[in-house]
N, C-alpha and C positions, 0 to 999 in steps of 0.2 A: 473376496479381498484377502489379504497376504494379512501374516500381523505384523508383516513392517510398515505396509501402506497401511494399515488398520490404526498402528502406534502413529506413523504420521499425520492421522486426522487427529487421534486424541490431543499431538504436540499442537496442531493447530489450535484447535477446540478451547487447550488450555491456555494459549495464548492470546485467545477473543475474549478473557473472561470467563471461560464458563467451565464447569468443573467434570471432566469426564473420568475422575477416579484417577487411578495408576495407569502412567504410560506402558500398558504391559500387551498391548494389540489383540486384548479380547474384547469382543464384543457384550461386555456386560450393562446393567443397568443402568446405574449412572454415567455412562458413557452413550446409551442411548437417549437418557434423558437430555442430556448437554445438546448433541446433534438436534433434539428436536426442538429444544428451547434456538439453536442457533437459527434452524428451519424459519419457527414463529417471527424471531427476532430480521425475516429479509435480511438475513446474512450479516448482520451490524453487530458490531462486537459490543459485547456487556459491559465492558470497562466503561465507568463514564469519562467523557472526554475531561480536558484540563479544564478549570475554571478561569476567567480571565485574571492578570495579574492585576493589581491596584495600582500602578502606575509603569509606564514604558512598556508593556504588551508583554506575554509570557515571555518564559523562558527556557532554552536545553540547556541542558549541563552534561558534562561527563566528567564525571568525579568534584575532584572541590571547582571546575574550572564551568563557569557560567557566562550563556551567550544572549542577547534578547534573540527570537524569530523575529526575521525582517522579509525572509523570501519563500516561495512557495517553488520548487522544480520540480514538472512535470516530465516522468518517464515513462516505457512502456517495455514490457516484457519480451515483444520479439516473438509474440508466439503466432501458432496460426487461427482463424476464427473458432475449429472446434478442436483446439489444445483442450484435452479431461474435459470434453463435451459429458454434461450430465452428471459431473462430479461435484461436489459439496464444495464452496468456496474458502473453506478452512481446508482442504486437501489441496487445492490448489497453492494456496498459502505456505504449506507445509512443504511442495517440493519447491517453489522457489525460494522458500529459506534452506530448503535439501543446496541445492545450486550455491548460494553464497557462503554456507557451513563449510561447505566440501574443496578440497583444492579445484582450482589454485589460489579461490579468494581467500580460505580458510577464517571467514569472517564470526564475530564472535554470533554472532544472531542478524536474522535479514536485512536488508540494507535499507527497504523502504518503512515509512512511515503509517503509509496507508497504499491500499491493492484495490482498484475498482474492473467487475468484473463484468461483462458482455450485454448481460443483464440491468447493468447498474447497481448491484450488489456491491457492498463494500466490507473491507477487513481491515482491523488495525496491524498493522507491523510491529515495528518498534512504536515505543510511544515515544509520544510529540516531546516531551522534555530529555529524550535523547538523543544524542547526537548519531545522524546516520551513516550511510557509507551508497551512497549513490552518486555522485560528481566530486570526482577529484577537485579538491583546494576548494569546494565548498561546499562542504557537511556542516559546520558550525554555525549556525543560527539558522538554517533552510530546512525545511520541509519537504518531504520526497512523495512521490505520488504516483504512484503503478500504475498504467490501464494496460489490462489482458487486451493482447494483441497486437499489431503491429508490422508483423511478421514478413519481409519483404517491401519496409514501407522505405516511403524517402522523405528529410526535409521541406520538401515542397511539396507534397500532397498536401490534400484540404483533410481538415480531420473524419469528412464521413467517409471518406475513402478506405480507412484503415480499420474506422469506431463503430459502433454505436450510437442512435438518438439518448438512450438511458445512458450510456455512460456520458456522454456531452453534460445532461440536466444534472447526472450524477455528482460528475467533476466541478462543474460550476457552484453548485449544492456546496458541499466539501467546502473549495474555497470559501466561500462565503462565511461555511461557520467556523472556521482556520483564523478568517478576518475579524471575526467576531471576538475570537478570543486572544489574537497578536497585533503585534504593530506592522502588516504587511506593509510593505513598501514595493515587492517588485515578484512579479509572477513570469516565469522564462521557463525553456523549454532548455532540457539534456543539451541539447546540439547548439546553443549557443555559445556551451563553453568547451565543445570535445565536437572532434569532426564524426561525427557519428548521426545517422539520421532517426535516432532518440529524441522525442517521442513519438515521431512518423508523422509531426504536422509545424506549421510555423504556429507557434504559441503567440506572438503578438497578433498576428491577421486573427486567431480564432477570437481574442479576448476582445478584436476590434469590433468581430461582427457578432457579437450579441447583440 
């Protein structure tokens, strides 16, 4: 491995929580220790999640400006089944925050909240109390939600067309403990509000047929 993809696992790493030293792409100790605590950890970032709020369900903020979480949108990466087959789900993490950093988004940090991967594995993005950058005209109280893959899909597929069994149990997981901690009112899919066939499935038929 390069120590730029080497650096990009560490930015990952460090952004699930877990402490791999200096972003400097050597391979040293505490950088091995982090990967292997993230290994243990089934890929679930350290950070502990938000606590729920004491009344009207958390909250994002971006700067003094505060919004409740009310919706959950689901996206998908667009990649193919073995996109970084075999790589560490914080290096995955790392180049799709490579992709929104870099022109033309030149975005401040990744636009998702949370990344669930093939496996079922999941990673946090941004945290939940910031505002994202996944659907234009509605980042402000929504929560964004990545599944690896997608790649060639359309609106009308079913979601195993495109997914995984673990990321289904995954996703719904997620949700649930999102609900746990917000005042959800409305779960939709990318392509509801953008002609775009993000997230590769109709989100209301899947939430139907649990």
């Amino acid at each position: 491995m390069t120590k730029e993809a080497l650096a990009r696992v560490q930015t990952g790493l460090r952004d699930l929580g877990y402490d791999p030293g200096p972003i400097d792409g050597l391979w040293g100790a505490r950088t091995r220790a982090a990967a292997q605590a993230l290994i243990d950890a089934n890929g679930r970032a350290a950070t502990p999640a938000p606590r729920p709020a004491p009344a009207g369900g958390a909250m994002i903020h971006q700067g003094a400006t505060r919004h409740p979480v009310r919706e959950i949108i689901i996206h998908c990466a667009a990649t193919r089944p073995d996109w970084m087959a075999g790589r560490p789900l914080a290096e995955k993490v790392a180049e799709i925050r490579r992709w929104h950093m870099s022109p033309p988004n030149n975005w401040r940090d990744i636009g998702y909240h949370w990344i669930i991967d093939r496996d079922g594995a999941r990673a946090q993005g941004r945290a939940e109390t910031e505002i994202g950058a996944h659907t234009v005209g509605r980042n402000s109280g929504t929560i964004g939600i990545c599944l690896l893959g997608g790649h060639g899909s359309s609106e009308r597929d079913a979601f195993a067309a495109n997914f995984t069994p673990a990321q289904d149990a995954a996703l719904r997981q997620l949700i649930a403990e999102i609900r746990g901690r917000s005042a959800i009112t409305l779960i939709t899919g990318h392509n509801q509000y953008a002609a775009k066939a993000c997230p590769g499935f109709n989100v209301p038929a899947w939430l139907a047929a649990a």
